[in-house]
Structure formats: C-alpha cells, structure tokens
N, C-alpha and C positions, 0 to 999 in steps of 0.2 A: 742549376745545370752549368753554368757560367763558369762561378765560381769552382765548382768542382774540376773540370776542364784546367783552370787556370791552376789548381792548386798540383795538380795532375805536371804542368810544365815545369812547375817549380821543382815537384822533385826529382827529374831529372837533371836541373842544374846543383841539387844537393851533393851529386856523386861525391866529389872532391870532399865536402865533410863527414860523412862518413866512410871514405876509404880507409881513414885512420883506424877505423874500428877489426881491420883485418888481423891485425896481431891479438886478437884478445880472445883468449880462451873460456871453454865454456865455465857460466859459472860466476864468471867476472867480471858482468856487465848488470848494472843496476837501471832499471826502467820504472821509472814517475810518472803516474799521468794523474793530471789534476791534483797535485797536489799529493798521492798516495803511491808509497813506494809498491810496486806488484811483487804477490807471490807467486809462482807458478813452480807447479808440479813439477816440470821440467824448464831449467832455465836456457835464457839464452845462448845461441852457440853462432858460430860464423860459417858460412860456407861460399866459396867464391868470393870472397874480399866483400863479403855482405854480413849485416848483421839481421839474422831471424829470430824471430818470435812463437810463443804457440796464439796461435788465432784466435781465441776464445775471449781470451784475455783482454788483449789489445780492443780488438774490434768492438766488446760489450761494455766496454769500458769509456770508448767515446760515443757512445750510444746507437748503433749500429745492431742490426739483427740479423741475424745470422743463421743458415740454416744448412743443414749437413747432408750428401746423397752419398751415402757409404756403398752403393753400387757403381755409380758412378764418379767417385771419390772426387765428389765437386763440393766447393762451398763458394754458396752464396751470399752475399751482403747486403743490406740495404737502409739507407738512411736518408730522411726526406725524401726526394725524387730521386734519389740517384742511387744504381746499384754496380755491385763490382759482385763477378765471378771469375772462380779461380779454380783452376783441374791442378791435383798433385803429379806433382813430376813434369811438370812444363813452366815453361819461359817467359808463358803468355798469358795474359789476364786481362778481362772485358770489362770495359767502365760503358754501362749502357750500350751496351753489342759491339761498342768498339773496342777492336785489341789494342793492348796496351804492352811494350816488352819490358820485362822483367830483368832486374841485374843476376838476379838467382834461381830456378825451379823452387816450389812450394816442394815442401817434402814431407812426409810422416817420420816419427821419431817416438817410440816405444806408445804407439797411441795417439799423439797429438799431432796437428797439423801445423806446421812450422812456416812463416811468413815472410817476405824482407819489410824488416819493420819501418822502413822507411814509406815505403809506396804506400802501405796499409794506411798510414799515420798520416800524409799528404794528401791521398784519396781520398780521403773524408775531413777536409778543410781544416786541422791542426796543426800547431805549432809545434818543431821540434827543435830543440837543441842538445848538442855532445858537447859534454865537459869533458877534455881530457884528461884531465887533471885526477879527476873524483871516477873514470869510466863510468860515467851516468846519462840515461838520454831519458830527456824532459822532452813530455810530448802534453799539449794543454788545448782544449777545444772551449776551456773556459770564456766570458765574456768579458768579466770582472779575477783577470790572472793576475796573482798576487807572487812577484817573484822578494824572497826576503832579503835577498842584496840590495834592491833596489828600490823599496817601497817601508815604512814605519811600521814595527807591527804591532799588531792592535788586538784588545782583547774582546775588542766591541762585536756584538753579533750586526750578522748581514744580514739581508731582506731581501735571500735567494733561495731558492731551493733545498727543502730540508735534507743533511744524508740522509741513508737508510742502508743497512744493514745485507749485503745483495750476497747471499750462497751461490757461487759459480763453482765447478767442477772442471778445470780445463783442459780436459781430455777429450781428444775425438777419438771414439773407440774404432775399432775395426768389425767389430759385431755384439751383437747384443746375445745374453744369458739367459734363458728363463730356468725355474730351478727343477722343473718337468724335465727339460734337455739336458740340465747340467747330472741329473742321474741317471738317465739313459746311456750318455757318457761312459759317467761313473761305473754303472755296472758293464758296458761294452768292454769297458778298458781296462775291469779288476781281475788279477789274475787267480785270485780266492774263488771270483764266481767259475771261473773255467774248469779250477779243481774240484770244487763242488758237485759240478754238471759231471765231470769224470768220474768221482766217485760212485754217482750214481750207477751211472752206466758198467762199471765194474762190480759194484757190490750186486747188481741184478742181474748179473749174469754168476758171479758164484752162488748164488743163493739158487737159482737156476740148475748149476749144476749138482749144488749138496741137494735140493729138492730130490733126486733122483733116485736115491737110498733110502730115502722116507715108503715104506711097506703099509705101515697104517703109525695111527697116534699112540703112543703109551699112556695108558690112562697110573699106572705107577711104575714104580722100579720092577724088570724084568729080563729082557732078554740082554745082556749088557753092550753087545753091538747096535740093535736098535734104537736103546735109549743113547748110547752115544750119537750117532746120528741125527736122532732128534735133536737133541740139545744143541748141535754143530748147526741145525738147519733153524733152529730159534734163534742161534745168535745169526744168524747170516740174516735171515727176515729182519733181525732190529738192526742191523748196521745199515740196511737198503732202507729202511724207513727213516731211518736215523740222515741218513744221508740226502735224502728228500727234504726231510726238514730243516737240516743242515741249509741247504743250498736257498728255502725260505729267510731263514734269519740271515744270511750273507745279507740278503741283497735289501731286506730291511734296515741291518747295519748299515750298507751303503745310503740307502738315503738318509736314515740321520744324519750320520756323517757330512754329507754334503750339504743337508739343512743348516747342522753348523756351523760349517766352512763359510758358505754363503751369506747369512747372517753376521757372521763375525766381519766380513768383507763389507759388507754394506754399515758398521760401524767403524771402522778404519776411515772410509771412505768419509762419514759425518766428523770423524774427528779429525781428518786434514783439513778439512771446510774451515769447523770453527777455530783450528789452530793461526788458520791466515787472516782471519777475520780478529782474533785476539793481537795477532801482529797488527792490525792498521790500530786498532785500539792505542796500543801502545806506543806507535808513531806519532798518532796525535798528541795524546798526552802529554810526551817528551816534545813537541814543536808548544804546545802549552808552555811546558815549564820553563823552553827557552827565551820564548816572547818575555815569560813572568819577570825572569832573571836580567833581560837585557832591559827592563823597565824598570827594574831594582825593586821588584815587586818581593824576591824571594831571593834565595844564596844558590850557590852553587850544590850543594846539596841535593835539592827536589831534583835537578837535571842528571846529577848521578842518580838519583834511585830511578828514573824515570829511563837512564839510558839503561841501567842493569835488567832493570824487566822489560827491556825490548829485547835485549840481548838473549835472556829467558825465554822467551815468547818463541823468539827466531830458533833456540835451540828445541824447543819443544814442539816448531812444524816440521824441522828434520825428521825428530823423531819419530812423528804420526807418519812421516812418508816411507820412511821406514818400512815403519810396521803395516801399513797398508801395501807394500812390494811385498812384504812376508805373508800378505794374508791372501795377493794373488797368487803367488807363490805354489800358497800349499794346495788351494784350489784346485790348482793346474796341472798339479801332479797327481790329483785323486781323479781330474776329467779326462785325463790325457791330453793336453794343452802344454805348451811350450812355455817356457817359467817367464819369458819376458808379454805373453799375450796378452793384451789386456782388452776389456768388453765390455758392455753395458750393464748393469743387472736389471733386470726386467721386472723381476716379484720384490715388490716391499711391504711385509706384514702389514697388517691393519686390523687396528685394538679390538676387540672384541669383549666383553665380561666374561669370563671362565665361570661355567654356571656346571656342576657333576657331583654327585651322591659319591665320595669315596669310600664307602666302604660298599657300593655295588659295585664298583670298578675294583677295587681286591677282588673279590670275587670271580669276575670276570676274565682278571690276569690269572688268575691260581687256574683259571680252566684253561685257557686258551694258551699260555706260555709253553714254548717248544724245549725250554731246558725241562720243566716241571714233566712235561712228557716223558723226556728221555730218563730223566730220574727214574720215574714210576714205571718205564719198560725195564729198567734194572735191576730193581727190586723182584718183578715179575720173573725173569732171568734166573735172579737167586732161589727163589723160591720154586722156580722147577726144576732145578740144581737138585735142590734138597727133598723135593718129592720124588725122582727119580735116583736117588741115592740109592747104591745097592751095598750091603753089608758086605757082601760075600766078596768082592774084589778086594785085593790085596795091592798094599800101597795107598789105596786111597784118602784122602783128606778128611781128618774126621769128619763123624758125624755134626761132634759140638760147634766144631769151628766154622763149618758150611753152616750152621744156623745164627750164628755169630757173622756172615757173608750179608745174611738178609737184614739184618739189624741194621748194619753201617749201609746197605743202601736203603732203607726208611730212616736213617736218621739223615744220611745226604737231600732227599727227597723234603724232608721235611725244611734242615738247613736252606733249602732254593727258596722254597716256600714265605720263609722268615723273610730273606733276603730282601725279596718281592714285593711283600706286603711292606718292606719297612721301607723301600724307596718309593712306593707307590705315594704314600703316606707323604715324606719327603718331598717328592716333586710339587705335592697339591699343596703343600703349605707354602714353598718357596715361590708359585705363582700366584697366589694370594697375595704375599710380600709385595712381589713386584706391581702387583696390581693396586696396591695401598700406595707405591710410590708413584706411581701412574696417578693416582688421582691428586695428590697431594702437589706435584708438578702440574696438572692441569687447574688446578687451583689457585696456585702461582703463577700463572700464565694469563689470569683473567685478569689480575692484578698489574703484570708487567706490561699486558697489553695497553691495558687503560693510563699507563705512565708513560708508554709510549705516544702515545695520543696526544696524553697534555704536552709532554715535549715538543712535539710540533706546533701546537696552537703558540705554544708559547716562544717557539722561534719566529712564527712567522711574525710576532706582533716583538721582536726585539728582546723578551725577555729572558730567552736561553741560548746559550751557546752549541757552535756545530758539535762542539763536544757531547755535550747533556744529551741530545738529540741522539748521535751514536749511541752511547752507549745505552740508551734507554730504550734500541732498537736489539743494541745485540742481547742483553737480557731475555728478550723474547727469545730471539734464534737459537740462542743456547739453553734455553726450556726446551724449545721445540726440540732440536737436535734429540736431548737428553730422554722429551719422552718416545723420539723413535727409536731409540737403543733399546729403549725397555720394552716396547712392542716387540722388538724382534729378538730380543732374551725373552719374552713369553711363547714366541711361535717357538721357537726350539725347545723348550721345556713342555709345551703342550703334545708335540712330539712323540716325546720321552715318556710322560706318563701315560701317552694311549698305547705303548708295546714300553715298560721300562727295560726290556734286556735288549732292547737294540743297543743302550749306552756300549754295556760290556759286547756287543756283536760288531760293532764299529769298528772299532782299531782294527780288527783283523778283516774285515769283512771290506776294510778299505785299502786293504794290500797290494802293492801292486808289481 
C-alpha cells in the first residue's frame, strides 16, 4: 500500500516529462514494456497534452486485472492489495477509494478504453522513461531490468520466469453479439424481408379478387372465359404460395448470411491475435541476432534478415487489422449497426464430429427445398395450360408448342434437382475435409504441447533460452487458433448442407 501511494506522488512530479509527448501524433509513439514492443489495435494518441493508451494492454501487461462494467463504463484494476478505478469521461480515478486527479479524462475510442499512460504505469509501481529521440516510452515492472545501453548482452538463460505465449484482444467493446440477436437484427433491418411480407399481402388479395370469377373447376377445355379465368386464378394461387415461401427462404438466406459474416469475424479476430504475437516473435529474434553480432558471434546479415521479417510481420498485422475492420464492416451493414461499432461476439462454435447418411439427406432436400416446390408448381401450370387448351380459339399458341412449355419446366425442375443433390453431395465431403484437418492439427498439438513442456523444464534448470520457450509456446497458439478457424468453417458449412439453397438465397435475402 505504501509503495503504491508513493509511486502515485511520483507521477505527478513526472508531468514536465511527459509534456513533451504533446506534439506527437497518433501512430507515432512506440510503447515497451518489459522488454516487448506493444501491439495495439489502436495506437497511441494524445489528448490534453497527455499521452493515452488502450487499457488492456498496458494494465495486463504489468500484471494487473482488470475487469470491465460496460453499464457502467467503469474499469477496474487490481494488483496485490492495491486497486485503481476509473469511469470513462472523467478526471478522476480511485486508488483504494481514494480520488486521485487525472491530467486527462479516460475516453473510449472506436471500442477501446484509452488511459494517461503515465498514471496507469506509476500506479502500479513501474518504471517509465521517454526517449525523445526514438518517441518511445519504456515502462518495466521487471526485477532483474535489462537496459542494452547500459548493461553486456548475453545469451546465457535466466532463472526467472518462463514467457508464455498470452492472446489478448484489446478492445473494450460497447456490447456484446450473440448470433440469435445478430439475425433478429438482420431480418428486422432487411428490406428484402419487408418486400416479401408485401408481396404477400398483395398477391392474397388479387388472388382474392380473381377468386371471384371462378363459377365452378373445369375439368377440361370448354367454355373459353371460364377456362381463362381459371387459369388466371391458378397462376394468382401459385404467385401467393410462391410468395409465402418466398418470404421463408429470405429469412433463412438471412441467417446463413449472418452465420457467415459472423464466423468469418471471429477469424479476423484470431488472425490479428496471432499476427502480434508473430510480431514479438520476431522482436525477439532480431534482439537475438543483435546480441549475436555485437558478440561477433554472427555478421550483419542474420540482423538484416531478422529486421526484414519483423518489418513483414508488422506489415502483415496491418493487414489482419484491416481486414477485421472489413469484416465488422460488412456485419454491420447486414445488422443495421453503424460501420465504426464494434462488440463482443458471444457464440464460438464447438467441434463436434459430423456424423449423416447423405444420401437420406438428398432425399430429404429434393422434398423439402422451396425452389424444387416452385419448379414442380410450374410444370403443374403448364400442364393445365395444355389440358384446358381449346382448338377452336383463334390466335392461339400452338398446340405443339404449349406441350413443348411443359417439357422446359420438367426439365427446369429436374435442372434444381441435379443442382441440389450435387451440392448436397459437395458440402458433406468438403466437411469431412475440414474435419480430417481438424484431427491432423489436433494431433500436432499434442505434440506441440508436450514441447512446450520440455521448454520450460528446460529453462527453468538453464538449458533453453527465453527464446526456445516462446516460440515453443506460440506453436501451440497458432495450432490452437488454426483449429478454431476450422471449427467455425465447419459450423457455416453445416449450415449449408442442412437447407443448401440458402447459399443462393443469401445475397439477396441480405439486401438491404
């Protein structure tokens, strides 16, 4: 408690060193701690002549826990005895009930809760320093801090605590998703489902009013205004059925649709993870190869290739952030969400063995599918076309050709049919696939684990490096990662093959 107190006075005598950090725009300011340059989703920015941070980051970073009230858009801290809360949009922050004043309000920032990196980093008894030089701020809670200006470097292992390999995600969301909600949403806010629903309610009122003319059924060709009318009041019946079903496959389309979106997001999401986690990899590596080289262990060379695949590394977590902005993106425009919102996801598949008789499931689809329906009222159509055909009207379509009408919709009919059975077919072998790659990754993982194992034993007693250790951890993570990608490329193809015309009903059915 003491210490914490003290470290608390200290940083308000820091002011003066980090006022310099007021000119520095977002983007441009580099944060070490312990030794590890940070990635974050969203980088540093300044506000009031203060430099802030996203919270997650920082604070889990010096071993602090941290816990989130998105009601009350409080976070709290805690580390040893000592805890810090803090409300977004205020001045003020509680170190053990006491207020503490702030040089900046905490703020939210496309999702994440933004910090003065100063207070955070002093409140919980670390060291920080600003290089102006480099715009970098070294913040170290280490015991045994290793600064390389000032100390020999060495390739010898310590007899401290192993890494480990730690997925954080540092966003504090504004709300969380389930994917129940996220299509409720979807269909709320698709304006396909609304046409649908009109359609209905139009095509059931002409069909309503062609009903009216209907005297009795024609059993063949006869009175030639009756039979017209009949046939007028056939097609109106299939366009109102049609439209019923219609307005079924929309909103199934919709939720595959969002099944995908959503799944696709929650790999985005795995792949900025391990994208920053391949950045420290390749931080280390290169701090390896400079030690090697300033030992004359190795040339300049290993430190070039070493800085190039950091350089790589760095350009390939822009990337993922990217494409994870693109994947809330499209989300948010199928839920009706605002393209910058971002959220928790709530549902993440879980592997299951795909166990189904496909050729009862062909079966199943050729009965149950709503285009196959609509096919086979077509056909029906035609053919009472051509049984209520009267010779004696003049002008009309031949005979040949109207039997030539029913042909092309049984061979259409048939065409869906192929369609169906040959993506049914499709989808069950391509999860089979993935489920062969699922085992063959969980097989390597039992492997990777048990290497990660020995890496520790073997640091603790001297014989491996923090290196070995790393990376024998992230091998795991990025098995792991890899096989929840393929669990949730299975949940969306599972999907698919229990109705496969939602594929083709999506795009449109997610209209908006």
């Amino acid at each position: 408690m003491k210490r914490f107190g003290v470290a608390l006075l200290s940083t308000l005598a820091l002011t003066s060193m980090f006022a310099n950090l007021a000119g520095a725009q977002s983007g441009d300011i580099k944060v070490i701690i312990n030794g590890v340059t940070q990635q974050y989703t969203q980088s540093p920015v300044v506000s009031q002549n203060t430099t802030l941070v996203p919270l997650r980051g920082v604070f889990e970073s010096l071993g602090a826990q941290v816990e989130w009230d998105s009601k009350a858009k409080k976070v709290t801290a805690s580390k040893n005895d000592d805890t810090l809360a803090l409300n977004v949009g205020s001045k003020l922050a509680y170190k053990n009930s006491a207020p503490v004043q702030l040089d900046a309000a905490t703020q939210i920032q496309k999702g994440q809760v933004f910090v003065p990196l100063r207070f955070v980093s002093q409140s919980l008894g670390a060291k920080v320093n600003w290089d102006q030089t480099t715009r970098t701020v070294t913040i170290s809670n280490q015991a045994d801090e290793i600064t390389t200006g000032n100390q020999t470097n060495s390739l010898s292992s310590k007899p401290f605590v192993a890494p480990v390999t730690k997925v954080t995600y540092d966003t504090y969301y504004n709300d969380s998703l389930t994917y129940d909600d996220a299509v409720k949403l979807a269909i709320a806010d698709s304006t396909s489902v609304k046409t649908a629903e009109t359609n209905i309610d139009q095509s059931g009122k002409i069909m309503k009013e062609t009903g009216k003319n209907i005297d009795f059924v024609p059993a063949e060709a006869g009175d030639e205004g009756q039979d017209k009318a009949f046939k007028g009041y056939a097609q109106t019946n299939l366009n109102y059925e049609a439209a019923k079903k219609n307005l079924d496959m929309t909103k199934e389309g919709i939720e595959y649709n969002v099944k995908d979106l959503y799944n696709k997001l929650l790999q985005k999401q795995n792949a900025v993870k391990l994208a920053a986690l391949n950045i420290e990899d390749a931080e280390r590596k290169l701090k390896v190869a400079q030690i090697k080289r300033d030992n004359q262990m190795s040339s300049d060379y290993e430190v070039t290739q070493a800085t190039n695949q950091l350089t790589q590394n760095q350009a390939a977590l822009e990337k993922a952030k990217k494409d994870l902005d693109s994947a809330y993106v499209s989300l948010n425009q199928v839920i009706g969400y605002k393209p910058e919102q971002r959220y928790e996801l709530k549902d993440k598949p879980v592997y299951s063995e795909f166990k189904d008789n496909v050729e009862t499931k062909v079966s199943q689809v050729l009965t149950s599918s709503t285009a196959i329906w609509l096919s086979e009222q077509k056909v029906d159509l035609a053919e009472l076309s051509l049984k209520l055909y009267n010779f004696n009207t003049p002008g009309n379509t031949p005979y040949e050709a109207q039997q030539l009408d029913v042909e092309k919709a049984q061979y259409a009919t048939e065409g869906t049919k192929r369609q169906l059975e040959e993506a049914v077919r499709t989808l069950y072998n391509n999860i089979k696939g993935l489920e062969s790659q699922y085992s063959q990754i969980q097989a390597g993982l039992v492997s990777a684990r048990s290497a990660a194992d020995m890496a520790k034993k073997q640091f603790d007693v001297g014989l491996a490096t923090e290196l070995q250790v790393y990376e024998a951890n992230l091998k795991v993570t990025t098995a792991e990662q890899q096989a929840e990608d393929l669990v949730t490329s299975i949940d969306t193809l599972k999907m698919a093959y229990d109705k496969p015309w939602v594929m083709q009903g999506a795009s449109s059915g997610a209209s908006q």
